[in-house]
C-alpha positions as CSV (number, residue, x, y, z in Angstrom):
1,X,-2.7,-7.4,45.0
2,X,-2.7,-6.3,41.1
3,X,0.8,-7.0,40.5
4,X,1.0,-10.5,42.0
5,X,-2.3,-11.7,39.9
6,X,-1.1,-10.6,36.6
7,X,2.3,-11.8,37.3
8,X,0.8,-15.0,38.3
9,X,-1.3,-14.6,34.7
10,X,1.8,-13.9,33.1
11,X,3.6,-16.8,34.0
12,X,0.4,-19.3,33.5
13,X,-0.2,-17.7,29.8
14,X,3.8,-18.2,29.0
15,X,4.1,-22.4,30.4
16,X,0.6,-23.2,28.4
17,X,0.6,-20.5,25.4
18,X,0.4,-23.4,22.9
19,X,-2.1,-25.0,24.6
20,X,-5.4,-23.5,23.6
21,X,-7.3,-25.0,26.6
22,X,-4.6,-23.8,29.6
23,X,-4.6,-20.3,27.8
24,X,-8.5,-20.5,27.3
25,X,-9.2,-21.0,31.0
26,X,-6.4,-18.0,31.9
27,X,-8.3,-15.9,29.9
28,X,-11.7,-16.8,31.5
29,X,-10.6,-16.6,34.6
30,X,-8.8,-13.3,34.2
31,X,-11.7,-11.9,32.6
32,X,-13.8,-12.7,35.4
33,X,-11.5,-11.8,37.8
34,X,-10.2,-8.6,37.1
35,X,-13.0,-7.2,34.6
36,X,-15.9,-8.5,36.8
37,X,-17.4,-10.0,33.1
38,X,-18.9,-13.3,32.5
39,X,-18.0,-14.3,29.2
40,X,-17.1,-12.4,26.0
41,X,-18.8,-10.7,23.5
42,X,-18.9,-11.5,19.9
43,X,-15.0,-11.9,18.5
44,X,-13.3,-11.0,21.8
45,X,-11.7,-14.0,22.6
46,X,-10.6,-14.6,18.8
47,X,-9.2,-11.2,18.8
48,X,-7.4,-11.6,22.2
49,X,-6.0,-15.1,21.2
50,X,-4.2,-13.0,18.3
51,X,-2.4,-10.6,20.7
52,X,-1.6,-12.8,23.1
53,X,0.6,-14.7,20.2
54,X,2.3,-11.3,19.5
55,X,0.8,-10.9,16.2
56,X,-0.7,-7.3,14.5
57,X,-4.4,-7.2,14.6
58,X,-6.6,-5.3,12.5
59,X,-10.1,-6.0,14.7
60,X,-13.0,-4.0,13.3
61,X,-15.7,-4.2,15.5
62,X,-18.8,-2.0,15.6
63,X,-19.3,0.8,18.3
64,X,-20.0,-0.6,21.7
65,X,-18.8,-4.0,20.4
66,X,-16.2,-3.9,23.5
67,X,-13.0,-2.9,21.5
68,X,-11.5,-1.9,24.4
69,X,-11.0,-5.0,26.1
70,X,-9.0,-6.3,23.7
71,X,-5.9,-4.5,24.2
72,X,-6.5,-4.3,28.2
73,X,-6.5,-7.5,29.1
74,X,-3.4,-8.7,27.2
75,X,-1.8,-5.5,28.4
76,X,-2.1,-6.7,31.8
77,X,-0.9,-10.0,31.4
78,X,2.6,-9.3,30.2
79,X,5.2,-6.8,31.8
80,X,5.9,-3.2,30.1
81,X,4.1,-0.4,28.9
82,X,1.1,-0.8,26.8
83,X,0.9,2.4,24.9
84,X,-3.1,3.1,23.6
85,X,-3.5,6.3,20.9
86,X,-6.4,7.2,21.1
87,X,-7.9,10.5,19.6
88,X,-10.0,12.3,22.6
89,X,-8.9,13.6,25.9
90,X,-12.4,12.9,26.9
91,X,-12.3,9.2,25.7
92,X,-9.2,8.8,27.4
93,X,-10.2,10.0,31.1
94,X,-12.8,7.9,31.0
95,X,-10.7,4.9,30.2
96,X,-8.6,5.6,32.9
97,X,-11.2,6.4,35.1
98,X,-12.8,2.8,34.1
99,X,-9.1,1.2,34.4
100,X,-8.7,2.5,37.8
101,X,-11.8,1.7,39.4
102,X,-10.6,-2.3,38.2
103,X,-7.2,-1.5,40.2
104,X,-5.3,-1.6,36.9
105,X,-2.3,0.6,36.9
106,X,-3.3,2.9,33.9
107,X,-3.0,7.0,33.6
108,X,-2.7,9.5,30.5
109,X,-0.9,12.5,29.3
110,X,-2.5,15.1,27.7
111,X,-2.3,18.8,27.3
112,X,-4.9,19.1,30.1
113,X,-2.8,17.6,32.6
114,X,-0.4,19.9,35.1
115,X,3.4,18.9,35.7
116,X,2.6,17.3,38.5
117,X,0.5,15.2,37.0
118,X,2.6,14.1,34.5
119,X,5.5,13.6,37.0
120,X,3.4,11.5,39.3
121,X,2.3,9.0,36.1
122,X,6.1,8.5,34.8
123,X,6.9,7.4,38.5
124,X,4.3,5.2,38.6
125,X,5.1,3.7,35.5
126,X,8.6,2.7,36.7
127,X,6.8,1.6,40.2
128,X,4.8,-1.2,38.7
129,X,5.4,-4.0,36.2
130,X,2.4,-3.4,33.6
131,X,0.8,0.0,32.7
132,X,-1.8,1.0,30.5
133,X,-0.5,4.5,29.1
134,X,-3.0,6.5,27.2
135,X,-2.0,9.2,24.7
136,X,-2.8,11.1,21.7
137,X,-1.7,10.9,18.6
138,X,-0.1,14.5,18.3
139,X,2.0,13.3,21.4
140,X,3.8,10.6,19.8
141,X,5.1,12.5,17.3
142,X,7.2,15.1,19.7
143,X,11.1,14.3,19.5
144,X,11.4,14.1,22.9
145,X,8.6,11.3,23.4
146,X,9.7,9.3,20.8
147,X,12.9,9.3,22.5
148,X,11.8,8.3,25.7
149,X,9.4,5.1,24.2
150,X,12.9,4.1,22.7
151,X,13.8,3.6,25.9
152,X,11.0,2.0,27.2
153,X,9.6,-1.8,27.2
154,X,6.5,-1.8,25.6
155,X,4.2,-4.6,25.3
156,X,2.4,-3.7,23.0
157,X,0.6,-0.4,20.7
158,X,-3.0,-0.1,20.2
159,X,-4.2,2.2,17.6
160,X,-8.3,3.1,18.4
161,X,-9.8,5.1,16.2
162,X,-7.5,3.6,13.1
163,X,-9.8,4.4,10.4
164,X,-8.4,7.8,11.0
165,X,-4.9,7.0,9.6
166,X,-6.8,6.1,6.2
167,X,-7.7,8.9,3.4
168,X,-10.3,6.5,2.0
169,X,-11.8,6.8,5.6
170,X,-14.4,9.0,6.9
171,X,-12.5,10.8,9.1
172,X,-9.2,11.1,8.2
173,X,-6.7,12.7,10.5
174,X,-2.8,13.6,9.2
175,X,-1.3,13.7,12.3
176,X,-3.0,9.7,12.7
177,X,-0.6,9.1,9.2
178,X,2.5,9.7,11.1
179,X,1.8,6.7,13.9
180,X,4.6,3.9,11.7
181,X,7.2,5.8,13.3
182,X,6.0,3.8,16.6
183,X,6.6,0.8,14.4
184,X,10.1,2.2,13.3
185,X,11.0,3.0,17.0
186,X,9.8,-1.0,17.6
187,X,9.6,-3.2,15.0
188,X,9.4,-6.5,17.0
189,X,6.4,-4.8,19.6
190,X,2.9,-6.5,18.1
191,X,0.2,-3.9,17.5
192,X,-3.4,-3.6,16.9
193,X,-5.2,-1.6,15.2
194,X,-8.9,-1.3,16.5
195,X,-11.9,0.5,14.4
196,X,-15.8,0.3,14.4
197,X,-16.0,1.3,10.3
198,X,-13.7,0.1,7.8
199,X,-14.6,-1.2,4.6
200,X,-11.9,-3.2,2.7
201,X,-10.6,-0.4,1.1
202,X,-9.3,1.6,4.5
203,X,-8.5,-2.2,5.8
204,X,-6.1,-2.2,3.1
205,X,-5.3,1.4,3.5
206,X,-4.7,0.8,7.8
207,X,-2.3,-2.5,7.4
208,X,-0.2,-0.4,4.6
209,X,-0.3,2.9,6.9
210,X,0.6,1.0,10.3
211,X,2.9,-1.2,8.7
212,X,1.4,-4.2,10.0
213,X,3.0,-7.5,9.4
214,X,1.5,-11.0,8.7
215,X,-1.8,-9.3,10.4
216,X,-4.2,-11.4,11.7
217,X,-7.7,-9.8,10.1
218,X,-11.1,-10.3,12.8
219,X,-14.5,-8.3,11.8
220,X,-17.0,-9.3,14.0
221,X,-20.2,-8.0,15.1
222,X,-22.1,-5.4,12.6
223,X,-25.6,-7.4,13.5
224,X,-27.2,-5.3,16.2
225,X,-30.3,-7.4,16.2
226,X,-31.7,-4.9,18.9
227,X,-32.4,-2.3,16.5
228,X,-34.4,-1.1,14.1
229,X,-33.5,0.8,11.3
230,X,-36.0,3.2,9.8
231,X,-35.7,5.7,6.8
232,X,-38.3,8.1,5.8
233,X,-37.8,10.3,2.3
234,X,-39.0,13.5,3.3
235,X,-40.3,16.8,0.6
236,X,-39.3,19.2,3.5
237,X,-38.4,20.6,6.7
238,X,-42.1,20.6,8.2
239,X,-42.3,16.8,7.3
240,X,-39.2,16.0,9.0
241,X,-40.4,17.7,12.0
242,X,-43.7,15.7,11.8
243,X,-41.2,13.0,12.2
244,X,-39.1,14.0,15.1
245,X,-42.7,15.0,17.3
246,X,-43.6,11.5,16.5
247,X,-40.7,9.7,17.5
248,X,-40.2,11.6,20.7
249,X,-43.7,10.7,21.4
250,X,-43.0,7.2,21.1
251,X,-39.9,7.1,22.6
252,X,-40.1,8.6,25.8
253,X,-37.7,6.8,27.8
254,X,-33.9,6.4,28.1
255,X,-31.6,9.1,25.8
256,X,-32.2,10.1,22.4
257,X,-29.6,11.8,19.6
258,X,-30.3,13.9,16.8
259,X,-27.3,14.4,13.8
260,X,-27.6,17.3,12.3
261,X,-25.3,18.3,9.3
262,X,-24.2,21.7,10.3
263,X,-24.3,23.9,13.6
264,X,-26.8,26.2,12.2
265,X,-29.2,23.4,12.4
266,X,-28.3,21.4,15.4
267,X,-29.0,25.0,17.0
268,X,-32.2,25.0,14.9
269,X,-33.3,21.7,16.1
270,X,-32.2,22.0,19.6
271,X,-35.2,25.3,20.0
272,X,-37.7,23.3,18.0
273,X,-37.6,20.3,20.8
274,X,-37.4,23.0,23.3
275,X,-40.2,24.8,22.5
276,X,-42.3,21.9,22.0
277,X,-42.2,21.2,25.8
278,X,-38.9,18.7,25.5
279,X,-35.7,19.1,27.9
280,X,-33.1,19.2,24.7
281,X,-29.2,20.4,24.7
282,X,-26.9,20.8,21.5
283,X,-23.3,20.3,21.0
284,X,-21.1,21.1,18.3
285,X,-17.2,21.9,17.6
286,X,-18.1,25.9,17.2
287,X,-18.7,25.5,21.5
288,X,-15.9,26.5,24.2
289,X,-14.2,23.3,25.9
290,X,-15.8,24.4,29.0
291,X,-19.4,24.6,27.3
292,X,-18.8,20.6,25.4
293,X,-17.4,19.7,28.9
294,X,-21.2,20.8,30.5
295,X,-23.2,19.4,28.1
296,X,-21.2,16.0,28.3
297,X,-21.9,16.3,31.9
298,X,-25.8,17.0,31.6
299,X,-25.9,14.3,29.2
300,X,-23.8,12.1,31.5
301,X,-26.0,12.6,34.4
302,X,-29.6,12.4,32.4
303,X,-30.0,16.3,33.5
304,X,-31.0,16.5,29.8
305,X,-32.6,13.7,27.8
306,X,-32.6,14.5,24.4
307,X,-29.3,16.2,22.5
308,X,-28.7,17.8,19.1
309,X,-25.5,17.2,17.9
310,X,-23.0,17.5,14.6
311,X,-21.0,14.5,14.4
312,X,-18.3,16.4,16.5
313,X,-20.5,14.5,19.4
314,X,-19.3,11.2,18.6
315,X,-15.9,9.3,19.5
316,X,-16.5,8.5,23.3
317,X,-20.5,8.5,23.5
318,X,-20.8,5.9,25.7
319,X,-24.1,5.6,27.2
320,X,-25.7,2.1,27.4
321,X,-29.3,3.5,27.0
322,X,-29.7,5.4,23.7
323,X,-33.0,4.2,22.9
324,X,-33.3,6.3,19.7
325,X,-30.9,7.8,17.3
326,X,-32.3,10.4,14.3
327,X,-30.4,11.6,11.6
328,X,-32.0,14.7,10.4
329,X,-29.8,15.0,7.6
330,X,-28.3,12.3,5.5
331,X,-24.6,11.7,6.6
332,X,-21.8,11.3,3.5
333,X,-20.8,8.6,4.0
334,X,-21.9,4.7,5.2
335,X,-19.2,4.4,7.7
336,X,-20.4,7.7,9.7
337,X,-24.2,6.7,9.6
338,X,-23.1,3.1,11.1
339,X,-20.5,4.2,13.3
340,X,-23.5,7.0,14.8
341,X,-26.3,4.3,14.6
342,X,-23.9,2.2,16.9
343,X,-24.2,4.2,19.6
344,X,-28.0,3.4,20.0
345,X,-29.0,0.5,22.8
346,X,-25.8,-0.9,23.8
347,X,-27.3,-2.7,26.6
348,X,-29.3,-5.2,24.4
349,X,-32.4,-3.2,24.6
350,X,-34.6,-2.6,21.7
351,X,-33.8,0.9,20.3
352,X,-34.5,3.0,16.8
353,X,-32.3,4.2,14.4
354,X,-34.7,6.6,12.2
355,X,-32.8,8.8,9.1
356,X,-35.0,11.2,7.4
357,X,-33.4,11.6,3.4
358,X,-34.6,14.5,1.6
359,X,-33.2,15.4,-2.0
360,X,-31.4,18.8,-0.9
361,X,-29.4,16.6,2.0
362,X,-27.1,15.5,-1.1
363,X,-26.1,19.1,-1.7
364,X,-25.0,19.9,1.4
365,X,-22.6,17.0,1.3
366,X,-21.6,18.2,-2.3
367,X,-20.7,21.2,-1.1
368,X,-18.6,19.9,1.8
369,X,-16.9,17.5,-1.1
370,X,-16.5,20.4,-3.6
371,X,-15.2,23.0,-1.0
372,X,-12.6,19.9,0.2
373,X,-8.9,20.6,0.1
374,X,-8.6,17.4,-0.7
375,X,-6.6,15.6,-3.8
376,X,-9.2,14.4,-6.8
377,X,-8.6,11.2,-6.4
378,X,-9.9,11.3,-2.4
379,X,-12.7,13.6,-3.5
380,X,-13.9,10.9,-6.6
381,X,-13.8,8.1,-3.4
382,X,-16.1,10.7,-1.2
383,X,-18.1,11.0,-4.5
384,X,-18.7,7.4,-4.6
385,X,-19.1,7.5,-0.4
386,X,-21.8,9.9,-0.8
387,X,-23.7,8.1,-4.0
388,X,-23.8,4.7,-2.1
389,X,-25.0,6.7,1.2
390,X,-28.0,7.9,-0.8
391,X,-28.5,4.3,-2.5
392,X,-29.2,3.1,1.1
393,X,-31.3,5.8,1.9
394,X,-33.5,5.2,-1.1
395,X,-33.9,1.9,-0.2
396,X,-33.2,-1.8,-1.3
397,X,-33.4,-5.2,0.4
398,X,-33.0,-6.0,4.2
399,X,-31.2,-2.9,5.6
400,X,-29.5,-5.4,8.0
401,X,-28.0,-7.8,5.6
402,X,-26.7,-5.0,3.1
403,X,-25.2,-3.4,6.0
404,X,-23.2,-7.0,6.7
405,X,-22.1,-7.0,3.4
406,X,-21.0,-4.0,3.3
407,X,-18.5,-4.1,6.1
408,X,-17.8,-7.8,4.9
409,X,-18.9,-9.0,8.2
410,X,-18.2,-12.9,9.2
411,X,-21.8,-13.2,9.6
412,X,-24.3,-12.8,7.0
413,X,-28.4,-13.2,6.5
414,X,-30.8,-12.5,4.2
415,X,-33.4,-11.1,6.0
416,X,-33.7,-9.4,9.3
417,X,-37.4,-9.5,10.5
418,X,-37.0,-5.6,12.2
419,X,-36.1,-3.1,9.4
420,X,-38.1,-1.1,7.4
421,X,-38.4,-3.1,4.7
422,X,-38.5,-6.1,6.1
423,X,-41.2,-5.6,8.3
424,X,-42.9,-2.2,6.8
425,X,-46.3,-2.7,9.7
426,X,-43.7,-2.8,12.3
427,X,-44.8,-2.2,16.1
428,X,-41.8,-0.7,16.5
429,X,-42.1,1.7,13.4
430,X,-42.8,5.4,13.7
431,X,-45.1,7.3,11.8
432,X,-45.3,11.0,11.4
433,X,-47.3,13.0,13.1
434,X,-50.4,13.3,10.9
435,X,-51.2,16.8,9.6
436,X,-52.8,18.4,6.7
437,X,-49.2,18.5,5.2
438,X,-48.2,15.3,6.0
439,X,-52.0,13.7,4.2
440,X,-50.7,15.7,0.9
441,X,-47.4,14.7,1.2
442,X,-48.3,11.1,1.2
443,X,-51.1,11.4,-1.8
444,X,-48.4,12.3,-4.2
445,X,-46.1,9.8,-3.0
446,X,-48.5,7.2,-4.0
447,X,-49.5,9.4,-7.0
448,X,-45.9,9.3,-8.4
449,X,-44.2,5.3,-7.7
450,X,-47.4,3.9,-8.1
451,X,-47.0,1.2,-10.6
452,X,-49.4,-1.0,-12.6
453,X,-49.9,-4.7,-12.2
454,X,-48.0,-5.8,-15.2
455,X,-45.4,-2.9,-14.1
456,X,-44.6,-4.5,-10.7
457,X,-44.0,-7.4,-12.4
458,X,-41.1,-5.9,-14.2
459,X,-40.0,-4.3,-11.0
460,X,-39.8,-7.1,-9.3
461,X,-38.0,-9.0,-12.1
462,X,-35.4,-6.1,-11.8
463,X,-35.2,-6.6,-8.2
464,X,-34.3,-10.2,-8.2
465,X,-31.5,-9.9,-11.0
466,X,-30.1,-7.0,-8.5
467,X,-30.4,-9.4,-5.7
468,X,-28.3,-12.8,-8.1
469,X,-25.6,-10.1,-9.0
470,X,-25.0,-8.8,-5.9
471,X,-24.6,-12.3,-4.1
472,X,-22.9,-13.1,-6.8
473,X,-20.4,-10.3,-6.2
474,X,-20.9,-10.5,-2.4
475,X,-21.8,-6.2,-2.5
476,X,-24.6,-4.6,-1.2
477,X,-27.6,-4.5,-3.2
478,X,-28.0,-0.7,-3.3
479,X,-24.2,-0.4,-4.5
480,X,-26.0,-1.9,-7.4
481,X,-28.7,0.4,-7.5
482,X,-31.3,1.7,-5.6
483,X,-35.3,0.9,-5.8
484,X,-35.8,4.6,-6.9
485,X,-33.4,3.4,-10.1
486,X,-35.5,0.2,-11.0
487,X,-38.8,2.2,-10.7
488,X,-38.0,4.7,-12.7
489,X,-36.6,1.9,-15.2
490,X,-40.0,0.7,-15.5
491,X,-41.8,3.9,-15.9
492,X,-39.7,5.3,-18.3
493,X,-38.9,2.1,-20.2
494,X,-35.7,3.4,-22.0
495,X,-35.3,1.1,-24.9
496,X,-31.5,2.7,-26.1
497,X,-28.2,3.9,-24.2
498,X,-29.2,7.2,-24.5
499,X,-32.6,7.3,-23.0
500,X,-30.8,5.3,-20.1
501,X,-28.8,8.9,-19.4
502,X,-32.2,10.0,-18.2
503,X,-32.7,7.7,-15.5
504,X,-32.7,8.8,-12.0
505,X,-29.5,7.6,-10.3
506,X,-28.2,6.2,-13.6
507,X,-24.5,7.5,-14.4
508,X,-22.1,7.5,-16.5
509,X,-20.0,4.5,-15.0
510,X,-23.2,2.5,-14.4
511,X,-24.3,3.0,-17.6
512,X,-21.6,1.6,-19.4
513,X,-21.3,-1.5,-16.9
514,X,-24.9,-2.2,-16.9
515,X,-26.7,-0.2,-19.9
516,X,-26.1,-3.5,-22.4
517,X,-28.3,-6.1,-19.3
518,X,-30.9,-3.4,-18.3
519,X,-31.9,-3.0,-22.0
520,X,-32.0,-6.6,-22.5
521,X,-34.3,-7.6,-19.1
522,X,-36.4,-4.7,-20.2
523,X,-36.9,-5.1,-23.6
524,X,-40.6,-6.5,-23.6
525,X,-41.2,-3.3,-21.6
């Protein structure tokens, strides 16, 4: 019944490919058919149209955007193999699993499968007309494989994940760098590269890696306007926890993650929760396969609510209710924080995305950068990673929009209505716990920033030339600097180069590029 509706697809999509009406109504009716869906999500369609021509596709698209449907349903309406590399046996299974359940000839081959196994899927491949084959990246690169996809007709190669084939990514993989030979092996197959974080650096970086030719470029969907993103500069551990009691309180339906930035403390965290009457699990890369593969399950099956996780616990999360998403620790990068933030309300459903900065969270990334095996020129990019990371967290306009310019999404505005700084007496913002520690924490707060009439003035003066240049250079506004940097501007009025130096979050590069404009919008300081 499968084979005769995408052969029928097949041959509709061929007599009326340059129609754009015919091939719209194949698609709609496909996707309802086969995938059960009403109607597309933000940039599927445009993205489909693309592979359906047989050109390479770069889509970036954020997590739970619906990535995967735009490699399945063109691999279905074509014959061949569709070959998908995708990074996690667990991610994979699931596909399959999904694929399946839709009657859509799809299987995978990993190290976990047996012999029989394996013989079973390449008989099936040769039994039907289309297959969706699933494998890892390490597998493509054995001799034997590559000889057999030589052999094979492929439709087309989908690269998930591709922000790992980039060193300018956050999560760069080698054996990710050696997927052109797929291109070598078939230079006339189209192939897409799908990822939920790139900025145009690793976009670059992906199309030269891949090889891609004449690509056709889609970045769609980085406005969740479901969520709300909070950040909260704490002095310590104990206000952080104030935090995490309060938001727990508040949230006490559907899943919740924490980040942590090292096992030690996703283990620390996981007893805190526990011992304060919360049904909490943890789940890092230092755990057997067997002990991940339970605490998926739990997770899966709601046995446990609430999990404390490194960002091991990431690729494959696919739970349509995360109703709240803490990072405990700054990450080091804006590509992780987005790409963990997107995994909070998928459904639609109003959801929080709370990170909680304190100053020593920048040293434990240093460290990580220092202790790198990685070339200088990488570690200067993570350098730069990390500095914008804590830009954000320190705060500047509407966290939504600087998040759309960031990824250089189609879609842009210039206020949100449900951040943190758009909307600071937000319904849907949490406040800490209030203890004696938390009272005394926010006196000298207000003690510190608090600026004089005539002062705010000149902050806000600062903050709307920050705002003209970055629209004017279409970048974020805290790639420019952060409101911690025009503050202290203002208090400590530096009327030369030098006495710049001494300005919090002021370097050496920004200096020199802005050292000549500050002095002259603050000279009257």
């Amino acid at each position: 019944m499968l084979e005769s509706s995408s052969t029928k697809f097949k041959k509709n999509l061929d007599k009326n490919l340059d129609k754009s009406s015919s091939v719209h109504f194949d698609i709609e009716h496909q996707l309802k058919k086969t995938f059960n869906l009403e109607g597309f999500r933000l940039g599927q369609k445009e993205i489909i149209n693309s592979v359906l021509k047989q050109k390479d596709v770069l889509a970036v698209m954020p997590t739970g955007g619906g990535k995967s449907l735009c490699y399945q349903l063109p691999a279905i309406s074509q014959e061949g193999i569709a070959i998908v590399i995708s990074p996690l046996i667990a991610l994979m299974n699931d596909q399959v699993h999904g694929l399946r359940e839709k009657q859509i000839s799809a299987g995978c081959i990993h190290s976990g499968l047996s012999l029989d196994d394996k013989r079973t899927i390449f008989s099936d491949m040769k039994k039907e007309k289309n297959y969706i084959l699933y494998l890892s990246p390490e597998r493509t690169q054995k001799e034997g494989f590559l000889n057999w996809i030589k052999e094979q007709k492929v439709s087309l190669f989908a690269i998930d994940e591709a922000h790992c084939v980039s060193q300018w990514g956050h999560d760069f993989r080698p054996e990710y760098s050696m997927l052109k030979k797929l291109r070598e092996l078939k230079p006339n197959t189209p192939m897409i590269a799908l990822t939920a974080t790139a900025t145009p650096l690793v976009k670059r970086d992906i199309i030269k890696q891949l090889n891609l030719k004449k690509v056709d470029e889609h970045v769609y969907g980085f406005y969740r306007p479901n969520l709300f993103y909070q950040v909260e500069e704490c002095s310590n551990d104990e206000s952080k926890k104030n935090f995490v009691l309060a938001a727990l309180k508040k949230v006490t339906s559907g899943r919740v993650i924490l980040y942590c930035g090292t096992r030690k403390k996703v283990e620390e965290w996981n007893e805190f929760i526990n011992d304060h009457g919360y049904s909490c699990g943890f789940y890092h890369a230092g755990l057997s396969s067997e002990q991940r593969v339970t605490v998926e399950e739990q997770y899966k099956n709601s046995e446990i609510r609430i999990l404390t996780a490194t960002s091991a616990f990431g690729m494959g999360v696919d739970h349509s209710d995360v109703r709240l998403v803490i990072h405990t620790q700054v990450p080091g990068n804006i590509e992780s924080y987005y790409q963990e933030v997107g995994r909070a309300g998928r459904d639609g459903e109003e959801s929080t995305c709370m990170l909680l900065y304190a100053k020593k969270d920048k040293g434990l990334q240093s460290f990580f950068i220092q202790n790198s095996q990685a070339e200088s020129r990488i570690k200067s990019m993570r350098w730069e990673a990390l500095n914008a990371m804590i830009a954000y967290a320190e705060g500047a306009e509407c966290r939504h929009a600087d998040i759309l310019t960031y990824f250089k999404d189609k879609k842009r505005i210039k206020s949100c209505g449900h951040c943190d700084t758009c909307d600071p007496k937000s319904e849907r913002k949490i406040d800490s716990v209030i203890t004696v520690e938390s009272v005394v924490r926010k006196a000298r707060k207000e003690a510190v920033v608090k600026l004089s009439f005539e002062e705010e003035g000149y902050f806000q003066e600062l903050k709307d030339w920050r705002k003209a240049y970055a629209k004017e250079h279409d970048i974020p506004a805290f790639i420019v600097f952060g409101d911690k940097t025009l503050r202290d501007i203002v208090i400590k009025k530096p009327k030369t180069i030098k006495e710049l130096e001494y300005v919090y979050g002021l370097g050496a590069k920004k200096v020199e590029r802005f050292g000549a404009k500050i002095l002259e919008l603050t000279a009257n300081l």
